[in-house]
C-alpha positions as CSV (number, residue, x, y, z in Angstrom):
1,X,0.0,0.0,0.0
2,X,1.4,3.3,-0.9
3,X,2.3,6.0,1.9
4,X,0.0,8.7,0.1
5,X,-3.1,6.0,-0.4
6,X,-2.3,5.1,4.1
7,X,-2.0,8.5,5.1
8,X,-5.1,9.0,3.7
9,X,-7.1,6.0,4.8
10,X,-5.6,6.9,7.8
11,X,-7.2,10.0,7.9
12,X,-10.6,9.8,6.1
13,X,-11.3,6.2,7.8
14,X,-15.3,6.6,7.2
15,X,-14.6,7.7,3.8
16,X,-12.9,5.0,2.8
17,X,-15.4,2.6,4.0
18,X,-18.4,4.4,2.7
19,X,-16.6,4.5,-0.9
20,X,-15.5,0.7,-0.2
21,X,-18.8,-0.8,0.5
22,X,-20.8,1.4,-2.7
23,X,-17.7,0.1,-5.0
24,X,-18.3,-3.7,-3.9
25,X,-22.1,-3.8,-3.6
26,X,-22.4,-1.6,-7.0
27,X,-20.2,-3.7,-9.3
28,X,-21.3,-6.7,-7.9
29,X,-25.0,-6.0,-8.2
30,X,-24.6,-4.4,-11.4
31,X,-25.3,-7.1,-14.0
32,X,-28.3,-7.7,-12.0
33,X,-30.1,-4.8,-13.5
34,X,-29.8,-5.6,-17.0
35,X,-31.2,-9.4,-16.3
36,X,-34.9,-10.6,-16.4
37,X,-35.9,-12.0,-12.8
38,X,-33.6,-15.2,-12.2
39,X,-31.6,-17.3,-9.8
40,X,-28.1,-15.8,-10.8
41,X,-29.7,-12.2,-10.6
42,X,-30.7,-12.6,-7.0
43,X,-27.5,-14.3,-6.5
44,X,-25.3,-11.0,-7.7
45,X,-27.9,-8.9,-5.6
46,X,-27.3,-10.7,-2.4
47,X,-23.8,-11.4,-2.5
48,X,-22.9,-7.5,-3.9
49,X,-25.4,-6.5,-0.7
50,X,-22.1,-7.9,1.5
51,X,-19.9,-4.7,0.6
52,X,-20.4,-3.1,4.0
53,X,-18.8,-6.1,6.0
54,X,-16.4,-6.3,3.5
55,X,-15.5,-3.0,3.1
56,X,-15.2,-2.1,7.0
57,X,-13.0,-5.5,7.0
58,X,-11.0,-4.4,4.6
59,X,-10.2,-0.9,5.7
60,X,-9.7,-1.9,9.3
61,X,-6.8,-4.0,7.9
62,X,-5.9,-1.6,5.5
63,X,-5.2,1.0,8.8
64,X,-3.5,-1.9,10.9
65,X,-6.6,-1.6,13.7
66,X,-8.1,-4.4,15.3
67,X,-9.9,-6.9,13.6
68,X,-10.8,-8.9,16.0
69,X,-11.9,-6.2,18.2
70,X,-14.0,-5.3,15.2
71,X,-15.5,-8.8,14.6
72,X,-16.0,-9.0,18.3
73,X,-18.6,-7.1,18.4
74,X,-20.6,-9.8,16.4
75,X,-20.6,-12.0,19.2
76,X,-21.5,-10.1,22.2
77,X,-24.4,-11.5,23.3
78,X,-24.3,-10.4,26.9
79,X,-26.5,-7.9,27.2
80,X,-29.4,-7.0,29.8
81,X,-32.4,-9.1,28.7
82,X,-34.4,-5.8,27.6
83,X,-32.3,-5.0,24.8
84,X,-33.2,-8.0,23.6
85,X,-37.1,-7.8,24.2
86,X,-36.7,-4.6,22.5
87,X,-34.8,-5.9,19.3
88,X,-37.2,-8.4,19.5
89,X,-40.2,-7.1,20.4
90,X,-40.3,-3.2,19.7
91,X,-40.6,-3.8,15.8
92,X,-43.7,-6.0,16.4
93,X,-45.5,-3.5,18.4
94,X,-45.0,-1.0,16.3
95,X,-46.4,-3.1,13.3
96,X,-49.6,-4.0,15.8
97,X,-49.9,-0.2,16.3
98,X,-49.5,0.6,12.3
99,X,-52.6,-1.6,11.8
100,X,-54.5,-0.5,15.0
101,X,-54.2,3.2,13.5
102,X,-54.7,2.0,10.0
103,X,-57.8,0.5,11.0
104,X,-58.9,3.7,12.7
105,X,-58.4,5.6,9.6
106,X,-60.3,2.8,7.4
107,X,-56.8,1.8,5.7
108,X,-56.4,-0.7,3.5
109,X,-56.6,-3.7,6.2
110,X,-58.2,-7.1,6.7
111,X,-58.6,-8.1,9.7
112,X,-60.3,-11.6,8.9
113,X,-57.4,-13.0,6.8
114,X,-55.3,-15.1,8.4
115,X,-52.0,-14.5,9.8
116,X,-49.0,-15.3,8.4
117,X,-48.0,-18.6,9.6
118,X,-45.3,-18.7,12.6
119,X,-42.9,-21.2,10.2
120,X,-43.0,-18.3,7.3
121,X,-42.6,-15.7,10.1
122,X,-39.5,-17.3,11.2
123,X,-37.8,-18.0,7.4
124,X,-38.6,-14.4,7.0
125,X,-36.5,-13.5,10.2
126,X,-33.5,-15.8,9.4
127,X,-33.6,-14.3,5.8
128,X,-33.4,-10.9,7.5
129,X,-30.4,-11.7,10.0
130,X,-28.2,-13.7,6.8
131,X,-28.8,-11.6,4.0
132,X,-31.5,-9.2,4.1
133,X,-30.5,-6.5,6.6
134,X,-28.6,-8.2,8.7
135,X,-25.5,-9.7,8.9
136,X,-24.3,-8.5,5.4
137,X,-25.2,-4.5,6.4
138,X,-24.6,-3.9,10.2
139,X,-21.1,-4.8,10.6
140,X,-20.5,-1.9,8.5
141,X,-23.2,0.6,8.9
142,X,-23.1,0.5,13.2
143,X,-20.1,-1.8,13.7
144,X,-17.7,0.8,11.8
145,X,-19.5,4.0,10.8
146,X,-21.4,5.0,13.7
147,X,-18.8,4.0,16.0
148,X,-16.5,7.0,14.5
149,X,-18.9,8.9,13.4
150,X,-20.1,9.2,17.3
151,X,-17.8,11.7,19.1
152,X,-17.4,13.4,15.4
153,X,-20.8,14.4,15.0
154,X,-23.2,12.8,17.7
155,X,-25.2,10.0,17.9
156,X,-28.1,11.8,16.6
157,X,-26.5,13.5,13.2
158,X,-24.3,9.9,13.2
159,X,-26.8,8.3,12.4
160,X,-28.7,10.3,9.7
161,X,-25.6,10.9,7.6
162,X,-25.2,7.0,7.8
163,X,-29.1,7.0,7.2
164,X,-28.6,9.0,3.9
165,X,-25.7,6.6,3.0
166,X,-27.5,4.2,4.0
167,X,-30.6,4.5,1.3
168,X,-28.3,5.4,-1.6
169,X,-26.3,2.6,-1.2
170,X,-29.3,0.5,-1.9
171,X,-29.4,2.7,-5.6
172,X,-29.1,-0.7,-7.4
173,X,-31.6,-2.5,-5.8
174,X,-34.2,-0.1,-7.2
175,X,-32.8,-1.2,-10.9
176,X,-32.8,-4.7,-11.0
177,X,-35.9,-6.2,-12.0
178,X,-35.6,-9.2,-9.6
179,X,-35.8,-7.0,-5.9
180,X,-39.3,-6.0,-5.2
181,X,-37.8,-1.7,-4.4
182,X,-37.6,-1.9,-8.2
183,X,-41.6,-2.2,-8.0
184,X,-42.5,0.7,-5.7
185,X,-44.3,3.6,-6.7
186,X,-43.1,7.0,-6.3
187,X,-44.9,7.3,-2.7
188,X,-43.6,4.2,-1.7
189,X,-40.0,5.2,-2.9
190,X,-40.3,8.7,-0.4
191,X,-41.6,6.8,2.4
192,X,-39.1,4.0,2.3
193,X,-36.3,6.6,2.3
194,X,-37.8,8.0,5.4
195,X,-38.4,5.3,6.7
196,X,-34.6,4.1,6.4
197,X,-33.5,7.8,8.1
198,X,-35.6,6.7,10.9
199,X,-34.9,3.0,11.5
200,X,-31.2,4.2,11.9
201,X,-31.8,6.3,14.3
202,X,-33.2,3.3,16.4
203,X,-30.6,1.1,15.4
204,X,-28.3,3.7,16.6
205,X,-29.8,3.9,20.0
206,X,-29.5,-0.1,20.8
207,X,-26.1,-0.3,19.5
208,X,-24.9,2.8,21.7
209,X,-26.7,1.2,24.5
210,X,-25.4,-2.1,24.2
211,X,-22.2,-1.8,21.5
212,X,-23.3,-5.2,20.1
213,X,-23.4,-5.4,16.6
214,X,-25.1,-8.7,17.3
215,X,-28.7,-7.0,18.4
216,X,-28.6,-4.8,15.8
217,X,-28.5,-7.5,13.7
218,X,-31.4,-8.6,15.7
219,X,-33.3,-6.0,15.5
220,X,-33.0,-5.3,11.8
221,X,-33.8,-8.1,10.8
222,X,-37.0,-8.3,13.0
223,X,-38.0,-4.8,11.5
224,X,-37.8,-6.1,8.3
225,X,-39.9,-9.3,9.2
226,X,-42.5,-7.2,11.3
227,X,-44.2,-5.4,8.4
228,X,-45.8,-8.9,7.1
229,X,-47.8,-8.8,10.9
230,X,-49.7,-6.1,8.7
231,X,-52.9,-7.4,7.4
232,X,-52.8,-5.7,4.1
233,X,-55.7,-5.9,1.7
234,X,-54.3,-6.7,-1.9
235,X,-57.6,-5.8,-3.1
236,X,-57.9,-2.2,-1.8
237,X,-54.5,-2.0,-2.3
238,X,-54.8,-3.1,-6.1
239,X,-58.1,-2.0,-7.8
240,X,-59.0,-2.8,-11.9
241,X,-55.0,-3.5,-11.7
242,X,-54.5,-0.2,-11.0
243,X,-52.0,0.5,-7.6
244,X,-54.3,2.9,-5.4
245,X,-51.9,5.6,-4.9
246,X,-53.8,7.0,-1.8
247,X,-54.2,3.8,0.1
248,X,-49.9,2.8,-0.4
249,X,-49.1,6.6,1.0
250,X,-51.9,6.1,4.2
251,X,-50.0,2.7,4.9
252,X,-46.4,4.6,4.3
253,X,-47.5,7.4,6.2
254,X,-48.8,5.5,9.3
255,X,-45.1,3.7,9.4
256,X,-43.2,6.6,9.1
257,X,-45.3,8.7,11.4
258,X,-45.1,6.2,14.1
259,X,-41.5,5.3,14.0
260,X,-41.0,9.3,13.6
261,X,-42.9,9.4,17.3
262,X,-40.1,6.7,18.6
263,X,-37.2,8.8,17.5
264,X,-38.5,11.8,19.2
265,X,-39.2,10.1,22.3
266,X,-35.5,8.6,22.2
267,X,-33.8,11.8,21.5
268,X,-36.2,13.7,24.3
269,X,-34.6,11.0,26.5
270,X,-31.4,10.4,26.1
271,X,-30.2,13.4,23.9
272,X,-29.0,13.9,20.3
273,X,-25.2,13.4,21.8
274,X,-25.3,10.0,23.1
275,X,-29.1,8.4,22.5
276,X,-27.6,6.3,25.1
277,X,-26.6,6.3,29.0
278,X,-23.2,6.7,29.9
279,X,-20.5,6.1,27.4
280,X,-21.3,5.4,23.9
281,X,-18.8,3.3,21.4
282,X,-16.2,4.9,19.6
283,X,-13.6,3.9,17.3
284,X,-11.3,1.9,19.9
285,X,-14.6,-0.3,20.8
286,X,-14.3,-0.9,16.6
287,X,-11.3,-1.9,16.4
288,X,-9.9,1.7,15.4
289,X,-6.6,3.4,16.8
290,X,-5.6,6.7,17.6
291,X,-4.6,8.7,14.5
């Protein structure tokens, strides 16, 4: 590695990694969006969606920081039992609250169809923590960004610049025919990006409360797998094969509105610092060194 290309990895750490994991996940994914709906384009799409792991990975190597200490933080488990109720738990309340308002307002719900099973539920959630959220995003986006991005900018504005990385990282999957973000309307599109600002706000909160990268994990994956709790009415969702515009942006709306009241709460609370008590993680808990 050249001294000018260290110097400035050493510098621009966050940089590097946000570059890194775009590079990967776009080139990889790329083909993908030229390709009819197929096995080998969801195969580029989920391994290119790996680039944050990767790239964190490879510039903590690249700096000569920790590893290990990096990777550790995928295995800490031991944390007070309500983090994990709340990774756990909080994304399903909030999806039984989406429906109670959406019924309220006369939404686009059906409450007489059945649930989804608890066997689809849970391939849904292990989908989430592999490949779909998960294990292939947080290592990056918490593990290594939000951990330096902390002291630099505080929790709060941490985890919306990461938020806004965050969504245009995912430019590709709105390209390739075989994801179902290259289906959404324009509402749906809007809402989703808001809706990504805000789940990293919470994700930022349970990692600076815990510095696992493990209940992240957790919890993205069951915020992903919550929304199918939803009992969504194809039929006043779809009329005469025609997407009813108004009844995608109530359900959008109700999501963001509702996880917009959580971040409020959590900032009321703890502070747009921190979003945490006592000390939050920085780059040593990362694996990072002082430059």
């Amino acid at each position: 590695m050249s001294g000018r290309w260290r110097s400035w990895l050493d510098e621009h750490p966050v940089a590097a990694f946000f570059m890194g994991a775009y590079a990967y996940t776009w080139i990889v994914s790329a083909p993908a969006v030229f390709m009819e709906p197929s096995w080998t384009a969801m195969i580029l799409i989920y391994v290119g969606s790996f680039g944050p792991p990767i790239s964190a990975a490879v510039v903590t190597w690249g700096r000569g920081d920790d590893l290990r200490a990096w990777a550790r933080q995928l295995t800490e488990w031991r944390v007070s039992w309500y983090w994990w109720a709340i990774a756990l738990g909080l994304p399903v309340a909030l999806a039984v609250i989406n429906t109670g308002v959406l019924v309220a307002l006369g939404g686009p719900v059906d409450l007489d169809q059945a649930l989804v099973s608890p066997e689809i539920f849970a391939i849904i959630f292990l989908f989430g923590l592999t490949v779909s959220g998960g294990l292939n995003e947080e290592p990056g986006w918490r593990g290594f960004a939000q951990a330096r991005l902390n002291d630099q900018y505080g929790a709060l504005n941490a985890s919306l610049i990461i938020g806004v990385v965050w969504a245009g990282w995912h430019l590709p999957y709105f390209l390739a025919p075989v994801t179902p973000h290259s289906d959404f309307t324009l509402v749906n599109q809007i809402g989703w990006i808001f809706g990504i600002l805000t789940l990293s706000v919470v994700l930022a909160w349970v990692y600076n409360g815990t510095g696992s990268v493990l209940i992240v994990i957790v919890l993205h994956a069951m915020a992903n797998t919550a929304d199918v709790i939803v009992p969504l009415a194809p039929d006043q969702i779809i009329v005469d094969g025609i997407i009813d515009e108004y009844a995608v942006g109530l359900v959008v709306v109700t999501h963001v509105v509702i996880y917009l009241l959580v971040v409020a709460v959590l900032v009321a609370y703890y502070g747009r610092e921190t979003l945490a008590d006592g000390e939050i993680p920085d780059a040593s808990h990362a694996g990072g060194g002082q430059r």
